[in-house]
C-alpha positions in Angstrom: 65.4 154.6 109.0 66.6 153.2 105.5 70.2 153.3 106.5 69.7 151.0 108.9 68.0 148.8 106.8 70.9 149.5 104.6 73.1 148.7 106.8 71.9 145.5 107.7 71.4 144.4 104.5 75.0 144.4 103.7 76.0 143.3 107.5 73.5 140.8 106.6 75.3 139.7 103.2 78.3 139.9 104.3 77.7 137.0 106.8 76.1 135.3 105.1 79.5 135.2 102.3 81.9 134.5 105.5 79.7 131.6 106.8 79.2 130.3 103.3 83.4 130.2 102.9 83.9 128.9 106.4 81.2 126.0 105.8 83.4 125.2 102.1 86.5 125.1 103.9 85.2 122.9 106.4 83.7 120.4 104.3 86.8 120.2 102.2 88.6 119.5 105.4 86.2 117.0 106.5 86.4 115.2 102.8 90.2 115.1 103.8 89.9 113.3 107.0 87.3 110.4 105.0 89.7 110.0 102.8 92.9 109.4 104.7 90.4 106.7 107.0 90.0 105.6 103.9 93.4 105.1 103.0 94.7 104.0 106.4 92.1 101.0 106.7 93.1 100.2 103.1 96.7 100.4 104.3 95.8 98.0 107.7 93.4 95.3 105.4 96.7 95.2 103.1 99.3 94.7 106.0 96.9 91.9 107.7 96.3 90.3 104.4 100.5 90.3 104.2 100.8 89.0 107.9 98.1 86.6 107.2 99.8 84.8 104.2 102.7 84.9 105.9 101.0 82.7 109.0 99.8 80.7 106.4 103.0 79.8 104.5 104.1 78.1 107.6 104.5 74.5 107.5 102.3 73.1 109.8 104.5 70.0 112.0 102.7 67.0 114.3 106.3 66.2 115.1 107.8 67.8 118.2 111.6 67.4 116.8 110.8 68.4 113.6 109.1 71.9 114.7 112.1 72.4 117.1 114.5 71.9 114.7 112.2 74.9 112.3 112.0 77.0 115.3 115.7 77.3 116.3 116.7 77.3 112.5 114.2 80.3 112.2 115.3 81.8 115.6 111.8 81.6 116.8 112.7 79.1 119.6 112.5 81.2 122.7 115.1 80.1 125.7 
């Protein structure tokens, strides 16, 4: 009778040591993936801000001549 209780005492450890190393590598892998999220909304925010100013930089024309003349200098002027 005490050899099984042995037994399972170190089955029992030994378990416990397996499921303690799986749950560290898996909440290491986890902190990973937060942290690229992390770093790939910080890289969109950045690329919008850049697209933004650009948008903004603009010049802003009431005359039609004048903002076909910008568009076909810029190539933007579709045919």
């Amino acid at each position: 009778m005490w050899l099984l209780t042995s037994a399972g005492s170190k089955l029992a450890s030994l378990v416990a040591v397996v499921l303690a190393v799986l749950g560290s590598i898996w909440l290491v892998f986890r902190s990973g993936q937060r942290d690229q999220k992390a770093k790939e909304k910080v890289k969109d925010l950045e690329s919008y801000k850049e697209t933004r100013e650009k948008i903004d930089e603009v010049p802003v024309n009431t005359d039609v001549a004048a903002a076909i003349k910008r568009l076909s200098g810029d190539g933007g002027l579709r045919d």
